[in-house]
Backbone as CSV, one residue per row, in Angstrom:
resi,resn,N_x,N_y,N_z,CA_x,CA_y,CA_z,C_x,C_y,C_z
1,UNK,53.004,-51.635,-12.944,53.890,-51.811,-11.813,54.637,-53.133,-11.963
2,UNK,55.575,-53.417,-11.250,56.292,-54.448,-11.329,55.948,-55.190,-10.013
3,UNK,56.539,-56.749,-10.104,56.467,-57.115,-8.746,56.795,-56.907,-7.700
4,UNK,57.370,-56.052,-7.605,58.097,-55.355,-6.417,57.177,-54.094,-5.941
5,UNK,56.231,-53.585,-6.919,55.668,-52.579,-6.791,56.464,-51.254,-7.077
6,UNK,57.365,-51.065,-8.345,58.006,-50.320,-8.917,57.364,-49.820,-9.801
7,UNK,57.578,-48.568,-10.081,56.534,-47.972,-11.560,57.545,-48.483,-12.901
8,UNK,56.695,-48.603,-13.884,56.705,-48.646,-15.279,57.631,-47.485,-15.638
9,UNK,57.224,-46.537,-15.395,57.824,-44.976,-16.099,58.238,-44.022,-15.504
10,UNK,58.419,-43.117,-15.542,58.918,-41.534,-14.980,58.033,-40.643,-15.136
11,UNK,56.764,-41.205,-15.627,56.323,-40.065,-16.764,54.069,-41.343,-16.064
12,UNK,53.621,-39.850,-16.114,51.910,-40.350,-15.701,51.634,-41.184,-16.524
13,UNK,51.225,-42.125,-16.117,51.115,-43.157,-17.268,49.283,-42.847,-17.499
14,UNK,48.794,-43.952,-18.845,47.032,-44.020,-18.776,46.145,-43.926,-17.646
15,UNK,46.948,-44.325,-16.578,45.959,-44.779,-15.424,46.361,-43.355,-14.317
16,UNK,47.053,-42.347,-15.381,47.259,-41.501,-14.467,47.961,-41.400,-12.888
17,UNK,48.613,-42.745,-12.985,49.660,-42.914,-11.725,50.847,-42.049,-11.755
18,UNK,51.533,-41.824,-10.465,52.435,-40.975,-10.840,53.906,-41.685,-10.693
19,UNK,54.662,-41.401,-11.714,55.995,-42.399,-11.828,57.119,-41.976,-11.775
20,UNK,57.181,-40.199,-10.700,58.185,-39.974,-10.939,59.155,-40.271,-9.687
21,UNK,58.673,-41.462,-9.027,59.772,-41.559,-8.289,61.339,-43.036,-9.003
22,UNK,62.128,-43.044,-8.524,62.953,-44.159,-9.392,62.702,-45.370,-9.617
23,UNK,63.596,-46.071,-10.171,63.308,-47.982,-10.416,62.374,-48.412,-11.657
24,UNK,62.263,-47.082,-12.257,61.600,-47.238,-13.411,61.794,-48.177,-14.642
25,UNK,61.381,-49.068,-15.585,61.611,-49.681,-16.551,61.897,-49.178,-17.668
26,UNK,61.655,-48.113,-17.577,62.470,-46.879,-18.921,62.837,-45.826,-18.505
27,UNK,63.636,-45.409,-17.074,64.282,-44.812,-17.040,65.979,-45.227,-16.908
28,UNK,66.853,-44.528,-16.933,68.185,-44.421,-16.965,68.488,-46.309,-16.549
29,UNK,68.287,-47.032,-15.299,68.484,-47.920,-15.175,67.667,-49.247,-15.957
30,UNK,67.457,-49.089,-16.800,66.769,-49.935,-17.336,67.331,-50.576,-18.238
31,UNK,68.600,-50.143,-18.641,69.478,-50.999,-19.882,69.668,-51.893,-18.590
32,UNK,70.641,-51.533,-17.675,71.162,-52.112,-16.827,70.101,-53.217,-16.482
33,UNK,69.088,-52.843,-15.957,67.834,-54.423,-15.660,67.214,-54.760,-16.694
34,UNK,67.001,-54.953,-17.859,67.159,-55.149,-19.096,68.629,-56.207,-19.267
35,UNK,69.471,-55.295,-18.995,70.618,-56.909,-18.940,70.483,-57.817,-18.317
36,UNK,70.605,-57.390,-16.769,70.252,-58.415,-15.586,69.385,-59.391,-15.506
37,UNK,68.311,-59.373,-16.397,67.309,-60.207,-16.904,66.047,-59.803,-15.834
38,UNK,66.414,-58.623,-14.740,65.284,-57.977,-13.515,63.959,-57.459,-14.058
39,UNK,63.778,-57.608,-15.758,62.479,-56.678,-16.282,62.017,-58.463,-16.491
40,UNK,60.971,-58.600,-16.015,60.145,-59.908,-16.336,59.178,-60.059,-17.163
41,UNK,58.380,-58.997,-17.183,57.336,-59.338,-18.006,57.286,-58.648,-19.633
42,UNK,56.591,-59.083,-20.503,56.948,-58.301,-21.649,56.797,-56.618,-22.082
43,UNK,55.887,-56.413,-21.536,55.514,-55.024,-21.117,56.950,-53.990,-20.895
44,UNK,57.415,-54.901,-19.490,58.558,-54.279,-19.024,59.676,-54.013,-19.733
45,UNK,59.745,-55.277,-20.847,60.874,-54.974,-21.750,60.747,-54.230,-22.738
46,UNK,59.678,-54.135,-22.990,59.427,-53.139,-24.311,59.541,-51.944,-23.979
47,UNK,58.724,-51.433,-22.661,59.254,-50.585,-21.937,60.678,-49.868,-21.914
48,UNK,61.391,-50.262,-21.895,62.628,-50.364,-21.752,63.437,-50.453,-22.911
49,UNK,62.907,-50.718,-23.770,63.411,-51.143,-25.138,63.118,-50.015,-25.898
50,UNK,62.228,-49.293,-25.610,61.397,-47.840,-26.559,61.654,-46.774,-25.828
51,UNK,62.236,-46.989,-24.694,62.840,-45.725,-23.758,64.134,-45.458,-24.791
52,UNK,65.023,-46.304,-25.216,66.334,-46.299,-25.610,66.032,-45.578,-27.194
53,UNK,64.835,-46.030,-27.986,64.580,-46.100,-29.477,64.025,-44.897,-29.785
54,UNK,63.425,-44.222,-30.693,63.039,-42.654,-31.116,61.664,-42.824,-30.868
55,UNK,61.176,-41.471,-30.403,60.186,-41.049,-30.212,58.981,-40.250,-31.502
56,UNK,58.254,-40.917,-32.029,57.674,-40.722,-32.817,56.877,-39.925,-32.879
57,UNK,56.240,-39.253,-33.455,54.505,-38.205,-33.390,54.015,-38.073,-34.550
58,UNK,53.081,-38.287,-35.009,51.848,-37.993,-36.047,50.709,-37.815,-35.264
59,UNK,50.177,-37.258,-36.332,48.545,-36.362,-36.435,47.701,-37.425,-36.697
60,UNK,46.317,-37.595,-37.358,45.736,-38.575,-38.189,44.429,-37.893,-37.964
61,UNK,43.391,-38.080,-39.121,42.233,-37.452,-39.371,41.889,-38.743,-40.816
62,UNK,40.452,-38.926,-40.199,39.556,-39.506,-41.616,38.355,-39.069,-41.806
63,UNK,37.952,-39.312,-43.007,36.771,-39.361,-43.781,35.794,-40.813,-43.717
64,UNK,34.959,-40.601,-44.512,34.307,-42.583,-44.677,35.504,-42.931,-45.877
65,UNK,35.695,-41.987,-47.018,37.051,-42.688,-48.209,38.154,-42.229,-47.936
66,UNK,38.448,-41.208,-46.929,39.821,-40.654,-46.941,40.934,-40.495,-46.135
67,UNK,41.785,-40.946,-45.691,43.206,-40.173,-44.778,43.758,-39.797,-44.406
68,UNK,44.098,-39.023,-43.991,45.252,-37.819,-43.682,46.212,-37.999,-42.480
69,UNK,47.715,-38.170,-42.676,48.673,-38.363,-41.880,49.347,-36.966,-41.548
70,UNK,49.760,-36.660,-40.816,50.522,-35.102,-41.034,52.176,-35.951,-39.446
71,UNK,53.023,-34.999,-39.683,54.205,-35.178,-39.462,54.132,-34.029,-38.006
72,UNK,55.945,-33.920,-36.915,56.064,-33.402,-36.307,55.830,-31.662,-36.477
73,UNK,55.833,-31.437,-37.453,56.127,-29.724,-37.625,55.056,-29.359,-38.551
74,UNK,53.717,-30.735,-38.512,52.552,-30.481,-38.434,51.703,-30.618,-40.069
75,UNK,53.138,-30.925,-40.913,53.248,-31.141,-42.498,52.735,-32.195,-43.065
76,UNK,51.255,-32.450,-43.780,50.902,-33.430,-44.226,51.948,-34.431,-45.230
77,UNK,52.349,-35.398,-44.718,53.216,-36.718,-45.404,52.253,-37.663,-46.336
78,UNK,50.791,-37.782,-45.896,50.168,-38.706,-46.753,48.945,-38.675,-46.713
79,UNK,48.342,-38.251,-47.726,46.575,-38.253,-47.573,46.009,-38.874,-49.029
80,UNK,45.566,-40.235,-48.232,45.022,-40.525,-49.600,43.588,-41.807,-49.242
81,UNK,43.220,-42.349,-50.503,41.600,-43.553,-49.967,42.110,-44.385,-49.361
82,UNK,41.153,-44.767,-48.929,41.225,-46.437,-47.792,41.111,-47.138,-49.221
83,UNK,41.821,-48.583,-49.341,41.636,-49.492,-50.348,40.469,-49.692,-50.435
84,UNK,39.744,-50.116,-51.669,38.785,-50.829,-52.081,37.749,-51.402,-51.153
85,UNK,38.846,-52.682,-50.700,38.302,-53.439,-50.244,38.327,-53.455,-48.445
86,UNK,38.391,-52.680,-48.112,38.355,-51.854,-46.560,36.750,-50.975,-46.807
87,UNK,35.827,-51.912,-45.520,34.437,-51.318,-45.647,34.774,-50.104,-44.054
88,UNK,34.810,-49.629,-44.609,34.513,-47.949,-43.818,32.732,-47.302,-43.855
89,UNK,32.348,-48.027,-42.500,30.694,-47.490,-42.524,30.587,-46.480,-41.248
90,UNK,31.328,-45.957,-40.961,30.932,-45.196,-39.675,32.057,-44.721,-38.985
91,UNK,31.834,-43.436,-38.830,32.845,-42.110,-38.347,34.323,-43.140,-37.454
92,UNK,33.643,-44.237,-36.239,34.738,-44.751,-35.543,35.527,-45.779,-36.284
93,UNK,34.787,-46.635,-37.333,35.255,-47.715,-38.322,36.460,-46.816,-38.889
94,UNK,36.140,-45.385,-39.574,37.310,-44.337,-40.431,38.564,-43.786,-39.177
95,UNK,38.132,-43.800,-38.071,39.228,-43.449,-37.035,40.319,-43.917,-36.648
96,UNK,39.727,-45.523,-36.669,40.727,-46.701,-36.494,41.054,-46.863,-37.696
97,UNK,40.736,-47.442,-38.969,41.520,-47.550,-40.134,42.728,-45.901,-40.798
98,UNK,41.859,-45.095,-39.964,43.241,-44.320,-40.019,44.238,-43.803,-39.512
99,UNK,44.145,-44.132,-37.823,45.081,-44.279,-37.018,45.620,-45.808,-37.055
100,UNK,45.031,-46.646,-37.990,46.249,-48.022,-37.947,47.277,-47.558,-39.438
101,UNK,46.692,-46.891,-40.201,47.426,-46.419,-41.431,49.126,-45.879,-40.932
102,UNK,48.599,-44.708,-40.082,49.694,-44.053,-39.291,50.231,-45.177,-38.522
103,UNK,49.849,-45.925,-37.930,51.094,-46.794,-36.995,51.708,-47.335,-37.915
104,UNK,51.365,-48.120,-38.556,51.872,-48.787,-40.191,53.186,-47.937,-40.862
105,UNK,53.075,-46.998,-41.283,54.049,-45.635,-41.243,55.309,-45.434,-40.139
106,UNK,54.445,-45.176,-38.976,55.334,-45.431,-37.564,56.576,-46.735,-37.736
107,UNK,55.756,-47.854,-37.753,56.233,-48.950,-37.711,57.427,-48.664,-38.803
108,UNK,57.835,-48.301,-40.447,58.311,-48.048,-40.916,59.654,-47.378,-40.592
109,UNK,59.217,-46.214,-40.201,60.216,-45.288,-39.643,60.694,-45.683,-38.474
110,UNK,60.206,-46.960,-37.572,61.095,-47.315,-36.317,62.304,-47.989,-37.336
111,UNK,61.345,-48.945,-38.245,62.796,-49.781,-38.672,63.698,-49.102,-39.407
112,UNK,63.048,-48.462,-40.198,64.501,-47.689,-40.992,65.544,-46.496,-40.009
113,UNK,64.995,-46.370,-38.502,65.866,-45.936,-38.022,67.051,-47.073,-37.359
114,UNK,66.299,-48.414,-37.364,66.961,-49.347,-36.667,66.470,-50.154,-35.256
115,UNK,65.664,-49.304,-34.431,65.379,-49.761,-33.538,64.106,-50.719,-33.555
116,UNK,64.677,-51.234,-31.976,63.593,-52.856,-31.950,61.993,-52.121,-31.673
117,UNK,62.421,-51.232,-30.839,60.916,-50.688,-30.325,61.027,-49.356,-30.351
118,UNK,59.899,-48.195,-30.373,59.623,-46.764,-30.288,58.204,-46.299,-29.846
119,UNK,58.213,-45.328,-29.400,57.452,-45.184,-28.569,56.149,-43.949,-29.710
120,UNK,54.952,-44.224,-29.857,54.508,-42.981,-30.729,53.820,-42.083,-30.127
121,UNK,53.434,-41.207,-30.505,52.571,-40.380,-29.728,51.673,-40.176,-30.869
122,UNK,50.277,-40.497,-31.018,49.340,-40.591,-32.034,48.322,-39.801,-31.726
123,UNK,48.255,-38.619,-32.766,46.999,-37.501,-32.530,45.788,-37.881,-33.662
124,UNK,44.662,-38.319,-32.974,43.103,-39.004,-33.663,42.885,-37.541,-33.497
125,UNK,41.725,-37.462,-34.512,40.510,-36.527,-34.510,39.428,-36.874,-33.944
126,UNK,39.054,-38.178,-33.914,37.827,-38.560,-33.577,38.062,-39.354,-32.041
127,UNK,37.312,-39.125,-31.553,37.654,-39.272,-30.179,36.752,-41.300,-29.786
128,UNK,36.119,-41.652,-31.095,35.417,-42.840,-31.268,36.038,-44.213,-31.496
129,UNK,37.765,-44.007,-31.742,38.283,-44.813,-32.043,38.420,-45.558,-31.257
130,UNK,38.755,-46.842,-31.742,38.944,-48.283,-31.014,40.038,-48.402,-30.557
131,UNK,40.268,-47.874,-29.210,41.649,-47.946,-28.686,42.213,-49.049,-28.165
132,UNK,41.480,-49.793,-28.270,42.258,-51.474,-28.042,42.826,-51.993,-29.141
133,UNK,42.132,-51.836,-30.188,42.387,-52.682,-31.333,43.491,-51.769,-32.176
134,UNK,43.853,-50.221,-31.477,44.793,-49.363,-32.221,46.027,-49.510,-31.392
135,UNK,45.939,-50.160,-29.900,46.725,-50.526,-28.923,47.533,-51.839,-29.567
136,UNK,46.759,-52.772,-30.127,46.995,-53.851,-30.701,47.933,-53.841,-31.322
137,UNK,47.089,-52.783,-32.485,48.257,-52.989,-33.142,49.790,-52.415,-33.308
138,UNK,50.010,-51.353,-32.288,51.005,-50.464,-32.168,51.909,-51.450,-31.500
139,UNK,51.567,-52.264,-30.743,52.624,-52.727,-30.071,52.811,-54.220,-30.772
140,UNK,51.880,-54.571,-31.913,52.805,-55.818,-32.878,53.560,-55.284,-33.476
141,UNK,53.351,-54.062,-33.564,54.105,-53.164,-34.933,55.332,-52.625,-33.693
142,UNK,55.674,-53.419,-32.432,57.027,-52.942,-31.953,56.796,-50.929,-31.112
143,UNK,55.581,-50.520,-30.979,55.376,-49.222,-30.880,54.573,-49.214,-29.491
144,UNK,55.238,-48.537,-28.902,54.576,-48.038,-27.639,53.427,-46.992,-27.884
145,UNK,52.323,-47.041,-27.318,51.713,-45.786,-28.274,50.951,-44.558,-27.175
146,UNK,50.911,-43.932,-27.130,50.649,-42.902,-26.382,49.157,-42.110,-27.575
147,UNK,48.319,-42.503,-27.057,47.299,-41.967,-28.402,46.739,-41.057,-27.380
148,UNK,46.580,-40.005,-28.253,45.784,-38.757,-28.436,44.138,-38.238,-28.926
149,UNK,43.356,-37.759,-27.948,42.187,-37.078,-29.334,42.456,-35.804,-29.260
150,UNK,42.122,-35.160,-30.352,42.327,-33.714,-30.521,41.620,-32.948,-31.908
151,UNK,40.326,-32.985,-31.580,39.647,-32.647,-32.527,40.019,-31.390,-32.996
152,UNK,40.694,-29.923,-32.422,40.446,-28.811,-32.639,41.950,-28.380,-33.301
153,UNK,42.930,-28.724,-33.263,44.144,-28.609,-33.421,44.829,-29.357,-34.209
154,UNK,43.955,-30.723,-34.542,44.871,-31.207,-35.799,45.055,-31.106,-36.967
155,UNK,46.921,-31.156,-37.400,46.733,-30.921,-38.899,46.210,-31.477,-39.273
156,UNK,45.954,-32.390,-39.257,45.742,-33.381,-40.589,44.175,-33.017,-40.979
157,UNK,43.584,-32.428,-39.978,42.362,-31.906,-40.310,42.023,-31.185,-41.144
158,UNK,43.150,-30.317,-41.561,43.131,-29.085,-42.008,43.430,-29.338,-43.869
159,UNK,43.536,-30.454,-44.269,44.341,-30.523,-45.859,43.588,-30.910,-46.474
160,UNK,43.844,-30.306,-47.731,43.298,-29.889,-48.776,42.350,-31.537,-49.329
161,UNK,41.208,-32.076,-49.778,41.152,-33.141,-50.185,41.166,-33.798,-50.648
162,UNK,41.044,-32.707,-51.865,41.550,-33.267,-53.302,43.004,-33.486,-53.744
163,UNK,43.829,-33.170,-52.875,45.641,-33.174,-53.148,45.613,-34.541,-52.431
164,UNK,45.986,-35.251,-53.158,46.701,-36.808,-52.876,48.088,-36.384,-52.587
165,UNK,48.722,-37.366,-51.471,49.921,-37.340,-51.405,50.286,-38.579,-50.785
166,UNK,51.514,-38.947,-51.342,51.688,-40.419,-51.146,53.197,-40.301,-49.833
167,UNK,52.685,-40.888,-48.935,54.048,-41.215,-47.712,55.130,-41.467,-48.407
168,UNK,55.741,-42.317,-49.479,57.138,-42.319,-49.530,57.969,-41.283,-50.089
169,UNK,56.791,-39.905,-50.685,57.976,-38.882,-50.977,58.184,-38.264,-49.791
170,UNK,57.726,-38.802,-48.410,58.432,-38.022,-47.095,60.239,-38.965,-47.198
171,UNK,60.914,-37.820,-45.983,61.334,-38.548,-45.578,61.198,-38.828,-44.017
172,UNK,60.725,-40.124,-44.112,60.491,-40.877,-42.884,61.316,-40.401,-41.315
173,UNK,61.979,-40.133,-41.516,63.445,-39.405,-40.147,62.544,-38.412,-39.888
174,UNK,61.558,-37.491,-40.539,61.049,-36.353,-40.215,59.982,-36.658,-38.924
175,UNK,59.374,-37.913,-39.156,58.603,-38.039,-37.748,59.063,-38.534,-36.333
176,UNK,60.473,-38.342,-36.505,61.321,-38.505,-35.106,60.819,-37.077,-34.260
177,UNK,60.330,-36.804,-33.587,60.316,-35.792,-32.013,61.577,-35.695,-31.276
178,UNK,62.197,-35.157,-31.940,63.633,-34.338,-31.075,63.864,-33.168,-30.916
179,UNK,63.183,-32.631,-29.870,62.929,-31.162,-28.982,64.684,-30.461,-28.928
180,UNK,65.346,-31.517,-28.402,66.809,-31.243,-27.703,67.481,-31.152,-29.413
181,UNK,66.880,-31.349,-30.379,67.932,-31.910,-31.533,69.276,-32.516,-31.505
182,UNK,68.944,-33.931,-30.864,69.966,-34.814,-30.474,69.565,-35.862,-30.925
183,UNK,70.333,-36.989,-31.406,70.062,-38.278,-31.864,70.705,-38.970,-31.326
């Protein structure tokens, strides 16, 4: 909320508040208070800043050695080991090192689209992950993050394990979420 007692969004936020009434920080008026200098806190601007920027979505699934990223239309982009030197001892340790893999990625594809901030929508398998420390890092990495568990439905669950595949033969534009196919 803001100081005024204005919602954040348009849209239920974590805390399950409901935001669809106006004065929102990422809705329609928000460039406008965004100029005005009326968004105060940082939250608010980012807010506001990732309303304007692309909307992201990946999958994510791990192993104790392994990865798996998958894309909007559900297409594995990258499955491959955790480095060396990354100690992976336990199902939630592999959740978070592979939902920070995917923001990392995210983070990528905000910049090569250009924008300051984007908003992701991140589907975990494991429902154990460290959602603070995956919160963390989504939003140094400029990413609003909307995380997900979804043990039963994700791709990334589903690929093969022995097929390595490396993220840069995607192309990155593919994990934009554009329903309307508008840019």
């Amino acid at each position: 909320m803001t100081e005024d007692n204005t919602p954040l969004s348009d849209q239920p936020g974590r805390d399950g508040a409901d935001r669809s009434h106006g004065g929102s920080a990422d809705g329609p008026d928000s460039i406008q208070a965004l100029a005005e200098g009326k968004l105060t806190t940082p939250e608010q601007r980012m807010a506001a800043l990732a309303a304007r920027g692309p909307y992201l979505v990946l999958w994510t699934a791990a192993t104790l050695r392994t990865f798996t990223v998958a894309r909007p239309d559900r297409m594995v982009i990258w499955h491959s080991r955790f480095h060396a030197d990354v100690v992976i001892d336990s199902t939630d340790v592999a959740a978070k090192a592979g939902a920070l893999q995917a923001i990392w990625l995210a983070a990528r594809a905000r910049d090569e689209w250009g924008a300051d901030v984007a908003t992701l929508r991140l589907t975990v398998a494991h429902s154990g992950v460290d959602r603070t420390a995956v919160e963390v890092a989504a939003i140094s990495s400029g990413l609003i993050l909307d995380l997900v568990v979804d043990a039963t439905a994700n791709p990334a669950l589903d690929h093969q394990i022995a097929r390595w595949i490396d993220w840069w033969t995607s192309d990155l534009g593919t994990l934009i979420h554009n329903p309307q196919g508008l840019l």
